[in-house]
N, C-alpha and C positions, 0 to 999 in steps of 0.2 A: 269599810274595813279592809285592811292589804290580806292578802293571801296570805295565809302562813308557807314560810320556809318547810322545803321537802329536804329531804338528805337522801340522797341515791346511792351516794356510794360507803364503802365502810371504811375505818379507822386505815385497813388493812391496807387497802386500793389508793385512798389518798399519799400514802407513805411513799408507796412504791413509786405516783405518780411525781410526786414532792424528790424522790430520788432520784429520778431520770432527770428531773429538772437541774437538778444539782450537778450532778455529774457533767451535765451537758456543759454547765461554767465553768467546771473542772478543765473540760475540755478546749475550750475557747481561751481560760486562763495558759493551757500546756502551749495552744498554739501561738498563743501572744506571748509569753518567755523563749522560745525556740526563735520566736521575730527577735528580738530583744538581744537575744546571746547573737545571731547572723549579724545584726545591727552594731556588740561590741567587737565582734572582729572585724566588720568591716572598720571599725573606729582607728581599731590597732594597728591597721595600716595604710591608715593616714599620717599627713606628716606636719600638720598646720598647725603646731603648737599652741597656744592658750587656747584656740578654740577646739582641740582635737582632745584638751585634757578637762574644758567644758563640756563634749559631746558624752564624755566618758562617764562624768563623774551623775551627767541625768541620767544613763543606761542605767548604772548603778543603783540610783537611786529610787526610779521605777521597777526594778527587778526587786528590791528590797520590798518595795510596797505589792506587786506580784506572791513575795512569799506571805506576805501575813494574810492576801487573801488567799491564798494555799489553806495557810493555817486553819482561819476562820470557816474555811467551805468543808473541809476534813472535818472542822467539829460539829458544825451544823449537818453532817452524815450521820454521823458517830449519835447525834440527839434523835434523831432522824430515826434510827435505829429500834433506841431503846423507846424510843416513842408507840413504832409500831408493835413491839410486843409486847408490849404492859398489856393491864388487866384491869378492867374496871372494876373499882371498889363499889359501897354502899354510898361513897360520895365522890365527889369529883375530887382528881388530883393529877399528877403527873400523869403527860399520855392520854387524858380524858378529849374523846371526841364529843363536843356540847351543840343540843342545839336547844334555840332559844327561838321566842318567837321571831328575834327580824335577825339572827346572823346563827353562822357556824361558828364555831374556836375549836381550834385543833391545841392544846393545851401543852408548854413543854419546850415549845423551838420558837424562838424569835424570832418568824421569816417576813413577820407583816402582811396584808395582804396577799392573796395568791387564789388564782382561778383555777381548778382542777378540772375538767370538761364539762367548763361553762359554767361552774358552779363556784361563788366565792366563797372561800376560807379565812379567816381570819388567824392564823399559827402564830400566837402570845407565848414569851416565855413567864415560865409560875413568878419571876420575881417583877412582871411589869404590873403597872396600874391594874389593871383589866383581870391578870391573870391571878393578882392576889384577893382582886373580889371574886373569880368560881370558888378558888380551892376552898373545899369543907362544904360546896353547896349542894343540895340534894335535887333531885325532879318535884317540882311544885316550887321551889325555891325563885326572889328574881333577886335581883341587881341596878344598881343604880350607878350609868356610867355616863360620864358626857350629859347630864341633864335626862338622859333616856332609862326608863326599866324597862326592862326584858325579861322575861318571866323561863323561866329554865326549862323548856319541855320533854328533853330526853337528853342522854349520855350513854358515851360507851367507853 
């Protein structure tokens, strides 16, 4: 018989941890646009014609896809957020930290897989596969995902 899953840390500590993580893309993303924008001026004064207005138009077009992951990492905070200060109801629902016998789900943000010091998470958003069979389920409650049940053993 496997060990049952321990949960050490809380909803609280995961978020925060879940934040720094994010930020830190934040950051990598700012550094890779500031390459990006050095990289269009150096274009701009170049003088090589079709190739100088091919060089141009992939900055551009890589900078474009730079801002949507802008976009997306701002919202995936923004969930991030509201995730940590929710309140555990009578059942599971947005924000609900689950555990079950063989996984975590942090319930709410679609981050997929994520190890928080050493400990894996599974962070579902409520509208995926997974995260529509917790929502409304209670402790004693299980689930049948992938061929697997897992029986709900606590939430927060």
């Amino acid at each position: 018989m496997n060990k049952p899953i321990q949960m050490s840390l809380t909803k609280k500590e995961i978020a925060t941890k879940l934040s720094i993580q994010l930020k830190s893309k934040l950051d990598e993303l700012e550094n890779y646009a500031a390459d990006l924008k050095h990289s269009l001026t150096s274009e701009s004064k170049s003088t090589a014609g079709d190739k100088h207005d091919t060089g141009r138009a992939m900055i551009h077009l890589e900078q474009e896809k730079i801002q949507h992951q802008f976009h997306d990492l701002n919202l995936q905070l923004k969930q991030l957020h509201q995730v940590s200060t929710s309140k555990a109801g009578p059942m599971i629902g947005f924000g609900t930290l689950i555990l079950t016998e063989k996984d975590v789900f942090l319930l709410g943000i679609g981050l997929g897989k994520q190890v928080v010091d050493g400990q894996m998470i599974y962070c579902v958003g409520t509208e995926s596969p997974i995260g529509k069979l917790l929502l409304g389920k209670q402790q004693g409650d299980s689930i049948l995902f992938n061929g697997s049940i897992q029986k709900i053993i606590s939430f927060s």
